[in-house]
N, C-alpha and C positions, 0 to 999 in steps of 0.2 A: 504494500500500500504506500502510497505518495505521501508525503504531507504536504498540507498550504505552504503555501509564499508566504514567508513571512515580510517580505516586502516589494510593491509594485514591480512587476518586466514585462505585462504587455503579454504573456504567458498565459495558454490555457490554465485553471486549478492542476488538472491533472497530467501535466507537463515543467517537469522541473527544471528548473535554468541552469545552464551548461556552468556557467559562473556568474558572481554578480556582476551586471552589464555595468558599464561607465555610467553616473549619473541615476545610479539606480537607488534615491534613499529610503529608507525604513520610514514609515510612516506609523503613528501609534496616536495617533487623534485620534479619541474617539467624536469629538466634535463635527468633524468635516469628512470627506471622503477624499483619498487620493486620486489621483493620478498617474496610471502605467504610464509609460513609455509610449504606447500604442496609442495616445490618446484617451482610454476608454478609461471610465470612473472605477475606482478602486479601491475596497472598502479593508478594516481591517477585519472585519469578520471572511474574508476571503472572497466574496462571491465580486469578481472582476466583468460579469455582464451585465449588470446594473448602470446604467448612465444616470452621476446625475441631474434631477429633476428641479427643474424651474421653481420656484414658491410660485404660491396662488397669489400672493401681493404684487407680483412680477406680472403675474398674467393681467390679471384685474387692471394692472397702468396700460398694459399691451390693449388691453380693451376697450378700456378708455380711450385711447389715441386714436385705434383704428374706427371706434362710434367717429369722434368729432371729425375724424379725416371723412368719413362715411358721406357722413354729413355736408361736407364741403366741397366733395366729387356731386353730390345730388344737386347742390347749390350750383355748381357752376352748369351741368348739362341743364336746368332747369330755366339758368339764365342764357342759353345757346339756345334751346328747345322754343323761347318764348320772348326771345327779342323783339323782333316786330313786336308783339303784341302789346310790349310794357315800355316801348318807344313811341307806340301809337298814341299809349292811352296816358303818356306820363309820367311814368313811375316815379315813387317819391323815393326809390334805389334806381338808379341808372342800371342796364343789363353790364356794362362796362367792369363797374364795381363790383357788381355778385360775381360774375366769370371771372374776375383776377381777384377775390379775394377765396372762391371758392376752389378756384387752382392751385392758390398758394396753402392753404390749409391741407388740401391732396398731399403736395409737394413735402410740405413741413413735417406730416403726418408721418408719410414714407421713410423720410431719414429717421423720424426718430423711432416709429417701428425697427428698422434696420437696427438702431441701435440698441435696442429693449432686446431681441432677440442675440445680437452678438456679445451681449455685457459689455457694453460700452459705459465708463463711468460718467460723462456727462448725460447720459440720459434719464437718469434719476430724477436732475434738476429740471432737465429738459421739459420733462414731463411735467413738472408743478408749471415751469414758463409757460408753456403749451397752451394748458388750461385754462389757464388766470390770462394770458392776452384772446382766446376763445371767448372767456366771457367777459372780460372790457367789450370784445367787440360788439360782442350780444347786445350788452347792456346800452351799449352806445347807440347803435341803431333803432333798441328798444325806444329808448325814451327820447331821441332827437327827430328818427323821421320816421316813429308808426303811431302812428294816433292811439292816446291811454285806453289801459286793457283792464276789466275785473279781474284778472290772475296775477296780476303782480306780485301779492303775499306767495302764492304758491312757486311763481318765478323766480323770487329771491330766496325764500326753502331753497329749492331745489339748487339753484345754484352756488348758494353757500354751501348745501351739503355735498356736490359733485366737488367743490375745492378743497373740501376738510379729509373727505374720502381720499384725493388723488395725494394731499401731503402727506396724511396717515401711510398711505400706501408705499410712499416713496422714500418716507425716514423711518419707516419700520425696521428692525432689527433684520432681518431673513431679508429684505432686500438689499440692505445692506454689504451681508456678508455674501451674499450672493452677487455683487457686482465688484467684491472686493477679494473675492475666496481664489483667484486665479495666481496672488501673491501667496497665499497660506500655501497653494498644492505646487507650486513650481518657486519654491526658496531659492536667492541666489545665493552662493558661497560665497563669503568674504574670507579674504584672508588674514589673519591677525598679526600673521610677521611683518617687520619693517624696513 
């Protein structure tokens, strides 16, 4: 019978390593999960086919972003869709405006998706920017060129709580060390002689 790896080489369990490979360190967190060589997640209880797995505070901003991008691809085909018709009749938003604000929302959306899914560290914050200039704009257009609405109370609910939601989200702990856990599994070596 085999035994486990007692630390990361990218090795099946039940394939023991010829020797320890260059760069191959032991790993004894039980906090985090390592890192084979191979890429693939690497736990110390031994099961190396495990990748791992995103937190839901991770996904929930990811969802977030791709709603309000959603949102602002509808907005601009909407504003293409119905040009003539809100040139004809005057629109108190120019078609102009909704199509370049609702492309650039796509656009914006896009990279920082990109970045949520690659653990890029600026999108943590990105995500709080995102949202909070999302609803300046909101609000901007709400109350300068749409004529007063009875849902107001429920428009400011709502969007105080999508802003409290998306910071919780983003300075939670598990997001955190999830966009920072790439330094913990690939340590570099310093050396102490001078």
């Amino acid at each position: 019978m085999v035994e486990r790896n007692s630390y990361p080489t990218g090795l099946p369990d039940d394939q023991p390593p010829a020797s320890n490979p260059a760069g191959a360190i032991p790993c004894t967190s039980a906090k985090h999960k390592c890192r084979s060589t191979s890429g693939k997640a690497w736990s110390p209880s031994g099961n190396n086919a495990m990748t791992r797995k995103r937190p839901f505070g991770v996904t929930l901003l990811l969802w977030v972003v791709l709603s309000l991008s959603a949102w602002g691809g509808i907005r601009f085909m909407g504003a293409i869709r119905w040009w003539t018709e809100m040139s004809e009749f005057e629109a108190s938003l120019s078609p102009v405006y909704l199509s370049i604000t609702g492309a650039g929302w796509v656009l914006i959306g896009a990279a920082l998706s990109w970045g949520l899914v690659s653990k890029a560290a600026w999108s943590r914050s990105g995500s709080i920017l995102f949202v909070a200039a999302w609803l300046v704009e909101y609000w901007t257009v709400r109350t300068i060129f749409q004529s007063s609405r009875s849902n107001a109370p429920f428009a400011l609910a709502t969007s105080t709580i999508l802003l409290a939601v998306t910071i919780i989200l983003a300075l939670h702990r598990s997001t955190i060390d999830f966009f920072i856990s790439e330094e913990h599994e690939h340590p570099t070596e310093r050396s102490t002689s001078a």
